[in-house]
N, CA, C and O atoms as a GROMACS GRO file, in nm:
protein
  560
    1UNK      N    1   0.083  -0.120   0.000
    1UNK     CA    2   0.000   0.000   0.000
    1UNK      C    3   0.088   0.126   0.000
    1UNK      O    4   0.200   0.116   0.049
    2UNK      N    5   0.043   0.254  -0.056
    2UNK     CA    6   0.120   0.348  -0.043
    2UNK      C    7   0.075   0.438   0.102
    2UNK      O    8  -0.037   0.467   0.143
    3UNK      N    9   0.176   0.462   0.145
    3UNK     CA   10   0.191   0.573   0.201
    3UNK      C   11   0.345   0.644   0.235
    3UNK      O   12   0.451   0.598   0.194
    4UNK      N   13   0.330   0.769   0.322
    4UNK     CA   14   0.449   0.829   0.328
    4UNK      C   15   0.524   0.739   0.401
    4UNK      O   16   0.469   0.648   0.463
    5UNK      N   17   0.668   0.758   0.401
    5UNK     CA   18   0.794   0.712   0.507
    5UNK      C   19   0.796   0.788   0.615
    5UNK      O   20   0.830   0.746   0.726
    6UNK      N   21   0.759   0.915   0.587
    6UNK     CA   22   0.787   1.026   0.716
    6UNK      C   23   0.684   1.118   0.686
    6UNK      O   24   0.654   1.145   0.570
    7UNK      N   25   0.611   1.183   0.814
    7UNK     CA   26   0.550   1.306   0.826
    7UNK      C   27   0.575   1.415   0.916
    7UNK      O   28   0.564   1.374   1.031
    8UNK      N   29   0.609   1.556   0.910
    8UNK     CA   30   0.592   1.620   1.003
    8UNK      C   31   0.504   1.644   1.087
    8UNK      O   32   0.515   1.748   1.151
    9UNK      N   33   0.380   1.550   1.113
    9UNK     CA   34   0.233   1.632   1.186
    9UNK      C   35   0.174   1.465   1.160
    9UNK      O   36   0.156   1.418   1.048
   10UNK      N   37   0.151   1.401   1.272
   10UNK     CA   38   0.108   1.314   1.287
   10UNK      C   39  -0.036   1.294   1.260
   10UNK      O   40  -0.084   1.190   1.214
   11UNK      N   41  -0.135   1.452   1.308
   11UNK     CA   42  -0.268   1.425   1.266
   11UNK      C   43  -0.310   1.594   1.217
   11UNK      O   44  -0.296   1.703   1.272
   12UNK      N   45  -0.354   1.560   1.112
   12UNK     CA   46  -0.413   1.671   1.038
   12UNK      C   47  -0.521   1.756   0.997
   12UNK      O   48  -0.588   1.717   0.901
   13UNK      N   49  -0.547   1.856   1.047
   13UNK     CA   50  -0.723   1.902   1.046
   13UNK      C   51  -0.769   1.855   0.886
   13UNK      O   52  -0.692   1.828   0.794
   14UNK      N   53  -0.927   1.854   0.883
   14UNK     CA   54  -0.971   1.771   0.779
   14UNK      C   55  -0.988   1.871   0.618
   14UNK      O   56  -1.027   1.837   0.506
   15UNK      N   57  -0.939   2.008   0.677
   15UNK     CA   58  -0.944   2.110   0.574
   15UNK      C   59  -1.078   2.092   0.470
   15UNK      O   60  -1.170   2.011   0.479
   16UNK      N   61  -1.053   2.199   0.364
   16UNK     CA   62  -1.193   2.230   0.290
   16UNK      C   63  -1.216   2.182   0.112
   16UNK      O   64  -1.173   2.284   0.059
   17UNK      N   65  -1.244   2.119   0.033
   17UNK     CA   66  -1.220   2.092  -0.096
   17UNK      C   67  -1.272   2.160  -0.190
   17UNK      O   68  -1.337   2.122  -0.287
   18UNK      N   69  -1.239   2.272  -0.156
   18UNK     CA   70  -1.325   2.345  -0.257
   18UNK      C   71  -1.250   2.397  -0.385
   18UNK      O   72  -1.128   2.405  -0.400
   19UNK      N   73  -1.329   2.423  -0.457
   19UNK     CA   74  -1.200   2.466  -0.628
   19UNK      C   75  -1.190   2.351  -0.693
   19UNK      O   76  -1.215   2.240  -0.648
   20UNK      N   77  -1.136   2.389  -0.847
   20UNK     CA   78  -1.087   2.298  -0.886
   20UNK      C   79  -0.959   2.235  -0.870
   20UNK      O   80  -0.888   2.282  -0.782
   21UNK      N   81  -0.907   2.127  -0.944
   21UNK     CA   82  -0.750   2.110  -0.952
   21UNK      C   83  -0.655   2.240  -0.962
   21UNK      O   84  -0.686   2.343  -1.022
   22UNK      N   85  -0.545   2.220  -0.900
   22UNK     CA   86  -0.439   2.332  -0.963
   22UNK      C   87  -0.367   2.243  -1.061
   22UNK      O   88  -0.369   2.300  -1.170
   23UNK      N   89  -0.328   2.173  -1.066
   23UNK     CA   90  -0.264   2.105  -1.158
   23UNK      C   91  -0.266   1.948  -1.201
   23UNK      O   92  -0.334   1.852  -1.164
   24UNK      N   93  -0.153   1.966  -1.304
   24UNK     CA   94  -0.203   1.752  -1.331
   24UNK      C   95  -0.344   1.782  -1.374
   24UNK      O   96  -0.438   1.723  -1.320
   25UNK      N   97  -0.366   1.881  -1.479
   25UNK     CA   98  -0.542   1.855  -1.511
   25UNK      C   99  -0.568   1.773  -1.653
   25UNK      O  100  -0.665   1.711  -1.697
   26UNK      N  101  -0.446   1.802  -1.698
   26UNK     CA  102  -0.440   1.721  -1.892
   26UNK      C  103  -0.372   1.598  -1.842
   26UNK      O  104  -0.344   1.581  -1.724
   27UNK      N  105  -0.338   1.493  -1.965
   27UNK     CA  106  -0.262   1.395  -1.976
   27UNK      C  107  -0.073   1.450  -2.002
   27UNK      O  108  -0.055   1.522  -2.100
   28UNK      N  109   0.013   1.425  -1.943
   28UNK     CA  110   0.134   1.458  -1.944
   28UNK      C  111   0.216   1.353  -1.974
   28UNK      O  112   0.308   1.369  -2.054
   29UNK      N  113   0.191   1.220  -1.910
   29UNK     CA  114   0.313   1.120  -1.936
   29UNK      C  115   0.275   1.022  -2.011
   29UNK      O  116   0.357   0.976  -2.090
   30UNK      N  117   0.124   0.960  -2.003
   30UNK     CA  118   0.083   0.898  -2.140
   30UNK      C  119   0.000   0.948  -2.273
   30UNK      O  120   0.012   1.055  -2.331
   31UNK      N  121  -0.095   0.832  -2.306
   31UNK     CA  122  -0.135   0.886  -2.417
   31UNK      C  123  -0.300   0.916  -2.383
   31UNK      O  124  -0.372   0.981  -2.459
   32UNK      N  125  -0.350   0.851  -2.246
   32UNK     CA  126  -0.451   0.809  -2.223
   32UNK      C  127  -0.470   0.812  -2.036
   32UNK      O  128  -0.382   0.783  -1.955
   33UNK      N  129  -0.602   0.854  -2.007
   33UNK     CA  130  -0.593   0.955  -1.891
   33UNK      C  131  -0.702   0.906  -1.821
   33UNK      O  132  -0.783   0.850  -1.895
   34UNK      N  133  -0.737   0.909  -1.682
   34UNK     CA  134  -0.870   0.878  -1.592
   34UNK      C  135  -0.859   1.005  -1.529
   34UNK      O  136  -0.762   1.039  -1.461
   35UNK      N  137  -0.985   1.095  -1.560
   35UNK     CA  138  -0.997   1.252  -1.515
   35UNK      C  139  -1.103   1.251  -1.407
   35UNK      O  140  -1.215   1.208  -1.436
   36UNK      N  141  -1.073   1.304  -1.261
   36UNK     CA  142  -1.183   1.301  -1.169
   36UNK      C  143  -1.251   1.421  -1.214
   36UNK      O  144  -1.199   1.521  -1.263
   37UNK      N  145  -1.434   1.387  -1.182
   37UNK     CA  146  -1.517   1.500  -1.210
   37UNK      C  147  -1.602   1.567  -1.073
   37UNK      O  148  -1.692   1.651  -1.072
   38UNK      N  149  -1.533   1.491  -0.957
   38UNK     CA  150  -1.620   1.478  -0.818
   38UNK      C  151  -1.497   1.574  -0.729
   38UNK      O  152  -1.402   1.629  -0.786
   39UNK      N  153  -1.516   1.578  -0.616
   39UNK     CA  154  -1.427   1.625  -0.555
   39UNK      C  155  -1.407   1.505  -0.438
   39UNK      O  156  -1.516   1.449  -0.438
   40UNK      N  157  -1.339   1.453  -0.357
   40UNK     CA  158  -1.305   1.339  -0.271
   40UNK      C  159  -1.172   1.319  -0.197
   40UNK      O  160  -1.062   1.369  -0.222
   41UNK      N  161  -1.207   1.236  -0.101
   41UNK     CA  162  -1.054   1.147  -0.086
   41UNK      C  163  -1.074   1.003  -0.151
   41UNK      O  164  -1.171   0.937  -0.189
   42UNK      N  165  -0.953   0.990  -0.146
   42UNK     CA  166  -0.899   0.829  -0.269
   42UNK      C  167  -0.825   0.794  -0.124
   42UNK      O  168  -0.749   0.866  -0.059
   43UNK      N  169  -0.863   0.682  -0.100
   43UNK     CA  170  -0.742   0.552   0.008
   43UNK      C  171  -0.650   0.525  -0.044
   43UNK      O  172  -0.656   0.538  -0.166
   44UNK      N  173  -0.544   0.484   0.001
   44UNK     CA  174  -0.465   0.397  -0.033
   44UNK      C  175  -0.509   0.293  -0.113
   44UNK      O  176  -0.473   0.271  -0.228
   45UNK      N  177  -0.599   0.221  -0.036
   45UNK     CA  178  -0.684   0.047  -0.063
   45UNK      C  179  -0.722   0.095  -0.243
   45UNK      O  180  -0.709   0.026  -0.344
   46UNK      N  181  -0.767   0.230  -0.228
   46UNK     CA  182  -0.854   0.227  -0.352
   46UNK      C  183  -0.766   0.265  -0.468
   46UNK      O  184  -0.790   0.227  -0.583
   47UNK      N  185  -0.652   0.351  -0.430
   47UNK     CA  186  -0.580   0.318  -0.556
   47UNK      C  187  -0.519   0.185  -0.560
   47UNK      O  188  -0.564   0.161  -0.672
   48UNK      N  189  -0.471   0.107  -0.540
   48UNK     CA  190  -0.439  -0.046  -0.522
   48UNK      C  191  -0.505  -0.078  -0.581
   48UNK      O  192  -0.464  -0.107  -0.694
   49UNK      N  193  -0.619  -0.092  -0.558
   49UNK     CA  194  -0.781  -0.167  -0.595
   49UNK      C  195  -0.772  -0.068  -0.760
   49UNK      O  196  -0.846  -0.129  -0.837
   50UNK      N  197  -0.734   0.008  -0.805
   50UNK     CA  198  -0.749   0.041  -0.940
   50UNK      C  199  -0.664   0.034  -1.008
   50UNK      O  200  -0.694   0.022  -1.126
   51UNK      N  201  -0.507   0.036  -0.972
   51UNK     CA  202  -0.375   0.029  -0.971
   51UNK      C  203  -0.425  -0.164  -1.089
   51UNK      O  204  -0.425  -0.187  -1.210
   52UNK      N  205  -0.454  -0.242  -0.979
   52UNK     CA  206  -0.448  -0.360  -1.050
   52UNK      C  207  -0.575  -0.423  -1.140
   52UNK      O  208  -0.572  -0.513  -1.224
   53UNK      N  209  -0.698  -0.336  -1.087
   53UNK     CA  210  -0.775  -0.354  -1.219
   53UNK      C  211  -0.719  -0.334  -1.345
   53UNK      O  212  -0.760  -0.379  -1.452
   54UNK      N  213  -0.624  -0.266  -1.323
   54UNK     CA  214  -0.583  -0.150  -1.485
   54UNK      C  215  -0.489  -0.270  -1.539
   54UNK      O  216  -0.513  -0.337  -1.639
   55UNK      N  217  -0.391  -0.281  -1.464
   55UNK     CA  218  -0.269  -0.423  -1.478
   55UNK      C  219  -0.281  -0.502  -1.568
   55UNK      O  220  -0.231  -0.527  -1.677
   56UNK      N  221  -0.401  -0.560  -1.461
   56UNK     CA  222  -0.508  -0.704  -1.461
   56UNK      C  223  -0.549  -0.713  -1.631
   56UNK      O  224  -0.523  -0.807  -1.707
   57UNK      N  225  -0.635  -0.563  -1.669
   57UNK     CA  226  -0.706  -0.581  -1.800
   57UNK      C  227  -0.590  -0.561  -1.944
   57UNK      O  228  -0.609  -0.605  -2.057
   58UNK      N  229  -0.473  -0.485  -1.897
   58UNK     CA  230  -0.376  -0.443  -1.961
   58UNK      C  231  -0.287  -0.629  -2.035
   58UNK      O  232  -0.240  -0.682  -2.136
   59UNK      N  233  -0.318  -0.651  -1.900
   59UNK     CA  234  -0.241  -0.779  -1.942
   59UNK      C  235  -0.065  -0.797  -1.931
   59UNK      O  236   0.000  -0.891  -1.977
   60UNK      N  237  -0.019  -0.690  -1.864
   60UNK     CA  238   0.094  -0.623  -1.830
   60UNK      C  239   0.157  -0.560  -1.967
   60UNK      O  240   0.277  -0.535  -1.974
   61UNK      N  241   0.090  -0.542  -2.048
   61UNK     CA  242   0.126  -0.460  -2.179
   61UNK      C  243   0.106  -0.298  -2.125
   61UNK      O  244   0.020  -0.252  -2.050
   62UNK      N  245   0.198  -0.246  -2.179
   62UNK     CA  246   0.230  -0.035  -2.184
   62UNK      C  247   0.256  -0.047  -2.045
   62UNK      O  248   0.297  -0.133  -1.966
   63UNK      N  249   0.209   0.106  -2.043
   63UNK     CA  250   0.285   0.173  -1.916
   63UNK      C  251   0.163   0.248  -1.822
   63UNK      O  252   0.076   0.324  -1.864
   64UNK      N  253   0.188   0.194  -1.660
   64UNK     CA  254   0.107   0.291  -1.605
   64UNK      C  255   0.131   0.381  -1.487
   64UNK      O  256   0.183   0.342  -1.382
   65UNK      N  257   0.083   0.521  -1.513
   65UNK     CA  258   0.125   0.634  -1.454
   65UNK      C  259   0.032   0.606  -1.327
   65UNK      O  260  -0.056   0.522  -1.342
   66UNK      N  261   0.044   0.666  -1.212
   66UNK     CA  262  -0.007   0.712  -1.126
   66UNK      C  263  -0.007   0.819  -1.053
   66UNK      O  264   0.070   0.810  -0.957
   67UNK      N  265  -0.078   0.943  -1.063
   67UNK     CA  266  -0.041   1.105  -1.045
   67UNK      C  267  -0.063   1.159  -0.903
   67UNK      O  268  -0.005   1.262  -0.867
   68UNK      N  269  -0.152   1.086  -0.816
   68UNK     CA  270  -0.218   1.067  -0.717
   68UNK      C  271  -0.155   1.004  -0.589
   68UNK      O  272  -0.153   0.881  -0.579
   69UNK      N  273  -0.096   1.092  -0.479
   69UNK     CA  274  -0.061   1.018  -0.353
   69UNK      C  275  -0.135   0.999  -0.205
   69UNK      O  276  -0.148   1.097  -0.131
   70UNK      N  277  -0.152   0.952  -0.192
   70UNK     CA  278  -0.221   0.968  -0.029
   70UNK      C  279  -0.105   0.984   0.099
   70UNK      O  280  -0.028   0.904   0.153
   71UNK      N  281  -0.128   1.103   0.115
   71UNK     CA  282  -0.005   1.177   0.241
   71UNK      C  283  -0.086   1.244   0.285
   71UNK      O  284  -0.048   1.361   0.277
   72UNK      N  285  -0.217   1.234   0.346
   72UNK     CA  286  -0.263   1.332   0.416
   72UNK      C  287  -0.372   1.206   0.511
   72UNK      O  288  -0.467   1.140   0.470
   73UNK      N  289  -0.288   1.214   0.689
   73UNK     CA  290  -0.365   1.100   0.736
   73UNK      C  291  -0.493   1.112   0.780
   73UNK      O  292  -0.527   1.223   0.820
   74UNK      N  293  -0.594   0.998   0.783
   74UNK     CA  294  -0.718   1.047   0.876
   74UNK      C  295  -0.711   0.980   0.933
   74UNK      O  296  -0.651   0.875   0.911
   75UNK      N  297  -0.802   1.027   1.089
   75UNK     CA  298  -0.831   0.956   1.178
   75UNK      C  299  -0.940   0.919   1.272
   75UNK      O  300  -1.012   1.018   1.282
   76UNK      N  301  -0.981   0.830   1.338
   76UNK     CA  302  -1.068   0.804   1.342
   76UNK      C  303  -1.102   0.754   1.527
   76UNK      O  304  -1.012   0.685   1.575
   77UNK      N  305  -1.185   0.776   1.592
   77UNK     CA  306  -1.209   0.728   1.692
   77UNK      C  307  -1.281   0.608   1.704
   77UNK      O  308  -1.374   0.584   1.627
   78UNK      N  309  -1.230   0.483   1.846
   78UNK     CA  310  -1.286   0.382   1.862
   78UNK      C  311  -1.445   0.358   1.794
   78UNK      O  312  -1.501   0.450   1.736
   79UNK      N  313  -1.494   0.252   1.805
   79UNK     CA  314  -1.617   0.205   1.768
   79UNK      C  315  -1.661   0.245   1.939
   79UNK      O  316  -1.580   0.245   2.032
   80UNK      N  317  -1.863   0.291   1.955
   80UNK     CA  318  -1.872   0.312   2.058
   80UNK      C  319  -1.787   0.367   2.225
   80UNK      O  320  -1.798   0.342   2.345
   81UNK      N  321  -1.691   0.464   2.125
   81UNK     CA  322  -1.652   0.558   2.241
   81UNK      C  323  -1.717   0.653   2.316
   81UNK      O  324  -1.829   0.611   2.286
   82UNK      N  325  -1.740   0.740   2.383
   82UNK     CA  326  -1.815   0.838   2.444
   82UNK      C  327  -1.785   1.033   2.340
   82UNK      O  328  -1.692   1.041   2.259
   83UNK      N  329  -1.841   1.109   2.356
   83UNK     CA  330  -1.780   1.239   2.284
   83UNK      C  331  -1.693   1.310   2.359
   83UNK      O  332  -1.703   1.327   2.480
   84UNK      N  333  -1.614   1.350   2.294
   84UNK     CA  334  -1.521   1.411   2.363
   84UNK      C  335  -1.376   1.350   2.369
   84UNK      O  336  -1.335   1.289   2.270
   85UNK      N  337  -1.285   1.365   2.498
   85UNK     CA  338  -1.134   1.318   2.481
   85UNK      C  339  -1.038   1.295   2.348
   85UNK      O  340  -0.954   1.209   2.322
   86UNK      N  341  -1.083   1.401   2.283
   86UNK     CA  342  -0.955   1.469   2.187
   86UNK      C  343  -0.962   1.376   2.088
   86UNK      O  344  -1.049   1.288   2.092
   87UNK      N  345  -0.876   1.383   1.990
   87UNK     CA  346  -0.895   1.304   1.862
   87UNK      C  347  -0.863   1.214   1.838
   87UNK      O  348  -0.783   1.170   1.920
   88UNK      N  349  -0.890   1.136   1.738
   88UNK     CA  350  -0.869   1.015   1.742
   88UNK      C  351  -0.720   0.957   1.702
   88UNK      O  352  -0.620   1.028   1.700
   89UNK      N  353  -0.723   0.826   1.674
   89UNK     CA  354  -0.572   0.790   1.635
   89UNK      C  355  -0.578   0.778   1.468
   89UNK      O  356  -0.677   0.739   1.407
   90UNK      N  357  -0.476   0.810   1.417
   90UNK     CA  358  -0.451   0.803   1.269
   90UNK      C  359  -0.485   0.667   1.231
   90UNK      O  360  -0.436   0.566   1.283
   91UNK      N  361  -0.596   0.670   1.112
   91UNK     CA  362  -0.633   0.555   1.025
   91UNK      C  363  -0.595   0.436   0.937
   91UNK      O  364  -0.578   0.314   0.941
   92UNK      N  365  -0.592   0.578   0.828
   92UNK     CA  366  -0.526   0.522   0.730
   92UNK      C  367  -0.478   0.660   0.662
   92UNK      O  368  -0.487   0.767   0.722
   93UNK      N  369  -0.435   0.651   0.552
   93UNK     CA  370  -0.436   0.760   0.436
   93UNK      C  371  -0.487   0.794   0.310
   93UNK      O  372  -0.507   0.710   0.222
   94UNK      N  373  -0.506   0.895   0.300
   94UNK     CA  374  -0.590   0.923   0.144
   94UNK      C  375  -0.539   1.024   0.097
   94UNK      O  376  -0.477   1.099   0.172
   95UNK      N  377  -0.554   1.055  -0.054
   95UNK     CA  378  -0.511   1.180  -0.139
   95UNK      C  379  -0.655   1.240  -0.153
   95UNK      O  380  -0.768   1.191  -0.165
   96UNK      N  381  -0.604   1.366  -0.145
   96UNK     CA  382  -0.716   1.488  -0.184
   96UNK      C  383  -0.699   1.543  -0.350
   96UNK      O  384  -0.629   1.620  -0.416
   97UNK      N  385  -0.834   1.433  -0.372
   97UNK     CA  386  -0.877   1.478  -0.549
   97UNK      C  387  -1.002   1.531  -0.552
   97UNK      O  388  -1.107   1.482  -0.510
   98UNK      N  389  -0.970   1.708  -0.639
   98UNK     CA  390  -1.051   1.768  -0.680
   98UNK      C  391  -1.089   1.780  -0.823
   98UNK      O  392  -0.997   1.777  -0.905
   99UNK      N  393  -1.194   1.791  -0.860
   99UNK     CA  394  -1.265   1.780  -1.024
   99UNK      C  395  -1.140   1.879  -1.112
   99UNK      O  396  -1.100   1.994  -1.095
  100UNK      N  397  -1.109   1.786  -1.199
  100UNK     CA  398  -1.004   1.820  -1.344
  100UNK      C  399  -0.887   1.728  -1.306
  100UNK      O  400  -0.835   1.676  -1.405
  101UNK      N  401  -0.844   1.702  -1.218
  101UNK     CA  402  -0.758   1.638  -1.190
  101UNK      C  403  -0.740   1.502  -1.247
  101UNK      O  404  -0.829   1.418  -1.236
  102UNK      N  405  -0.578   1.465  -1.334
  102UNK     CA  406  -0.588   1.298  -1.403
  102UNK      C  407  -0.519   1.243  -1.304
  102UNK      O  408  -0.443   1.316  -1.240
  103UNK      N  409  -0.528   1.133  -1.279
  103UNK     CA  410  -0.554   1.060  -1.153
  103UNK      C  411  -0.461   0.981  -1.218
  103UNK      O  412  -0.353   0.998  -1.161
  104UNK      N  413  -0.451   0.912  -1.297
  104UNK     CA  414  -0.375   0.769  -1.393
  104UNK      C  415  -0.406   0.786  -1.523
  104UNK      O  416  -0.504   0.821  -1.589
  105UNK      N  417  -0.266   0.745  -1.548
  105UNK     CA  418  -0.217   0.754  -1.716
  105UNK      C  419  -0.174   0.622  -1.759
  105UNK      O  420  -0.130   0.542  -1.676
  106UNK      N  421  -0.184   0.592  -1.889
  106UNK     CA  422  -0.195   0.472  -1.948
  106UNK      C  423  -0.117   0.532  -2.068
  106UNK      O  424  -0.123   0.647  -2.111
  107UNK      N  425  -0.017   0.393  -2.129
  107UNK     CA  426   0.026   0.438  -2.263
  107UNK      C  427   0.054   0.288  -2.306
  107UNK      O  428   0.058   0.190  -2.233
  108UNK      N  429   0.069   0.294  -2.431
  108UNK     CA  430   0.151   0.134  -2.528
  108UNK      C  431   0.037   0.056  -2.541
  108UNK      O  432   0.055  -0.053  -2.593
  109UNK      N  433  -0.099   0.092  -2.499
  109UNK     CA  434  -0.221   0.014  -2.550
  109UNK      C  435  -0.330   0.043  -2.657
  109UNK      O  436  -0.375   0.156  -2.637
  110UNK      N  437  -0.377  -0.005  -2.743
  110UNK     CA  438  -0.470   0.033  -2.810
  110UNK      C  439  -0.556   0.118  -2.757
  110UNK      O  440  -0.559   0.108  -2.634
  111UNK      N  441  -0.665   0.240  -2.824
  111UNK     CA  442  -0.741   0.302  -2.764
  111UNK      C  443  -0.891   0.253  -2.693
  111UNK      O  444  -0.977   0.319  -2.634
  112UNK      N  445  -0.883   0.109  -2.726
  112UNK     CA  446  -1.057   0.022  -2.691
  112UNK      C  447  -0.982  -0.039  -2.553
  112UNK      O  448  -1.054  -0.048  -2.454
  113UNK      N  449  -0.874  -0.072  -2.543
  113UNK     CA  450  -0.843  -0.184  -2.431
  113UNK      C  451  -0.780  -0.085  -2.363
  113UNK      O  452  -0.732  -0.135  -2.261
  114UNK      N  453  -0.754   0.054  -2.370
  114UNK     CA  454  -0.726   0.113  -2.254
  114UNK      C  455  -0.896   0.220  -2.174
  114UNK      O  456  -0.932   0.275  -2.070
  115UNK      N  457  -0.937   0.194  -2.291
  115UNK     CA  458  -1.101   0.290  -2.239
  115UNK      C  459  -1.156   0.194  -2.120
  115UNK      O  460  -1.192   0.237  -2.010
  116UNK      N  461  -1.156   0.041  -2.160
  116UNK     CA  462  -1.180  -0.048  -2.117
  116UNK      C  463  -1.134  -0.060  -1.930
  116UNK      O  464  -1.207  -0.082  -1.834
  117UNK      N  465  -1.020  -0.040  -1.935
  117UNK     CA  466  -0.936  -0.064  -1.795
  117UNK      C  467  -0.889   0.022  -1.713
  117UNK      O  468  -0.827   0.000  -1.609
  118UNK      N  469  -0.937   0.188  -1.791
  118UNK     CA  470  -0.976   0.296  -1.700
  118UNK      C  471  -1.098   0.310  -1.668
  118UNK      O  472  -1.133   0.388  -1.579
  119UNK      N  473  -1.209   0.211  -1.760
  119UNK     CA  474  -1.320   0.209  -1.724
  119UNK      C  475  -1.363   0.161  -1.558
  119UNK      O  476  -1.434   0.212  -1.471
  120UNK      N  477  -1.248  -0.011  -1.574
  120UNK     CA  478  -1.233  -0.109  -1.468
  120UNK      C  479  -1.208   0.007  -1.329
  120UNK      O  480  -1.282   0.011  -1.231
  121UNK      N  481  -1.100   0.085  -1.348
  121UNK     CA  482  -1.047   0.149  -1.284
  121UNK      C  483  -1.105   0.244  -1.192
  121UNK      O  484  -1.083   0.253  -1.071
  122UNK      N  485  -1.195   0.324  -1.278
  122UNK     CA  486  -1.324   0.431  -1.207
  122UNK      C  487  -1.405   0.371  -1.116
  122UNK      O  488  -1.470   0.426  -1.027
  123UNK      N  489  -1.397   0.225  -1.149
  123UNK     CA  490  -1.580   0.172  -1.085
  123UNK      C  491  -1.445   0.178  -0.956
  123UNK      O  492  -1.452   0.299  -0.932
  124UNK      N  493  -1.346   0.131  -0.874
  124UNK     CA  494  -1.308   0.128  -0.772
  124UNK      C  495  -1.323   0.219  -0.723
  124UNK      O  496  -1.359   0.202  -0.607
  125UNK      N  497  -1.310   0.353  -0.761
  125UNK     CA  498  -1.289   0.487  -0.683
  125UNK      C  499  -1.418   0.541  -0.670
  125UNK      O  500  -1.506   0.510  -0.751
  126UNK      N  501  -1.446   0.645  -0.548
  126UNK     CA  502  -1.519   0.689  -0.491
  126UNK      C  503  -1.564   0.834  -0.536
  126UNK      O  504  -1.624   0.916  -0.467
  127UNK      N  505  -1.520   0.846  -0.667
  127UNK     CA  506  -1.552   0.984  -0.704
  127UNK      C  507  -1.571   0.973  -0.884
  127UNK      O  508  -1.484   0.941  -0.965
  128UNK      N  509  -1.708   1.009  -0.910
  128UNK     CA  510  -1.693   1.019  -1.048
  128UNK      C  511  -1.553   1.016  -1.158
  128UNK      O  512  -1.447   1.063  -1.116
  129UNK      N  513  -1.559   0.966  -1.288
  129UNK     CA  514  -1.449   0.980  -1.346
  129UNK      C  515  -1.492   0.998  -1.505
  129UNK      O  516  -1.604   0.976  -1.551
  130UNK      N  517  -1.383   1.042  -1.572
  130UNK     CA  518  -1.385   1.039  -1.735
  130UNK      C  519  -1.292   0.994  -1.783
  130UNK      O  520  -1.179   1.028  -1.749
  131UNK      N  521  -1.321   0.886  -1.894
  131UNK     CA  522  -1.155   0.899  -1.997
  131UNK      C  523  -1.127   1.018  -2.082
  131UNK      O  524  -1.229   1.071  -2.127
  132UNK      N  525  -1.023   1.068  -2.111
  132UNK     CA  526  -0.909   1.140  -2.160
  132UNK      C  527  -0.784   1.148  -2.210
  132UNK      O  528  -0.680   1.159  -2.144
  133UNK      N  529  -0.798   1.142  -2.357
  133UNK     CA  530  -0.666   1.144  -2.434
  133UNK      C  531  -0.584   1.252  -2.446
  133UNK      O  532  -0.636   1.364  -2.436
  134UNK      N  533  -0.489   1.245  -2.462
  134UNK     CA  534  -0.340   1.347  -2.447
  134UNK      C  535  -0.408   1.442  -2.645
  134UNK      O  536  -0.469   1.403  -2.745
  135UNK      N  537  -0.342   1.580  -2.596
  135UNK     CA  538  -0.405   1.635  -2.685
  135UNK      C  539  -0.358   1.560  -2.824
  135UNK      O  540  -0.442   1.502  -2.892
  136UNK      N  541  -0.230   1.565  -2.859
  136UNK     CA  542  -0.186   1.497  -2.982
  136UNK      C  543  -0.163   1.362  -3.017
  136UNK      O  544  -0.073   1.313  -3.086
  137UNK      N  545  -0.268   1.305  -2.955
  137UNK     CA  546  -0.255   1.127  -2.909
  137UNK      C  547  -0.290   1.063  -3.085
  137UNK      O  548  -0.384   1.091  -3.159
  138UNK      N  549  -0.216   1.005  -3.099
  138UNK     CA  550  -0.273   0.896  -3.274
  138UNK      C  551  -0.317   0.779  -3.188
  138UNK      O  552  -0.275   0.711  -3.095
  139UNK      N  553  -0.447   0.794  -3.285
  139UNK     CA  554  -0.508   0.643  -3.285
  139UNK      C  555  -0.475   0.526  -3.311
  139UNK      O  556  -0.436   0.514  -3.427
  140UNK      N  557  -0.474   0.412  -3.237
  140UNK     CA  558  -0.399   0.276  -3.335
  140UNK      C  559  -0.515   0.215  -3.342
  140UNK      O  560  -0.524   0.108  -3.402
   0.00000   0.00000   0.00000
């Protein structure tokens, strides 16, 4: 699973998602793109969980990008605790994705079998998605 090696700040207020992406909004390293249209956090689990749908349908043919980190921890208090006594203990981790943002890049595959396995890819994640080709992408 990903997460950081090191953090300065063990637990982190849950801040606000508002706006769009600042960046990473086009395709940059492949030819072929999964664009969030929602605003969210992504787990760890769930890029994993899309990481190898994509693999899986690829067949280990081309190349796949991943633009998306989870370094920002949450946390969570016991099951049936009482309110109050301060916050909880760190969870897990997730990345903060806002709408325009490409999430995963795909390249070295035809354009049907990669629509296909960013398709696979979206149904894991928790936030709407689109496919997206790189502006000067040729068709094979």
């Amino acid at each position: 699973m990903l997460l950081p090696k090191k953090v300065k700040h063990r637990k982190v207020q849950r801040g606000r998602r508002r706006g769009m992406a600042k960046g990473q909004t086009t395709v940059h390293f492949g030819e072929y793109g999964l664009k969030a249209l929602d605003r969210g956090w992504i787990t760890n689990r769930q890029i994993e969980a899309a990481r190898v749908a994509m693999t899986r349908k690829i067949k280990r043919g081309g190349k796949v990008w991943i633009n998306i980190f989870p370094d920002k921890p949450y946390t969570k208090k016991p099951a049936e605790t009482r309110m109050g006594s301060g916050k909880g203990n760190p969870e897990g981790w997730v990345a903060v994705v806002k709408p325009g943002k490409v999430m995963f890049e795909l390249a070295g595959v035809p354009e049907d079998l990669a629509r296909e396995a960013l398709r696979l890819a979206g149904h894991k994640l928790p936030v709407k998605t689109k496919f997206v080709m790189r502006e000067g992408a040729e068709v094979r």
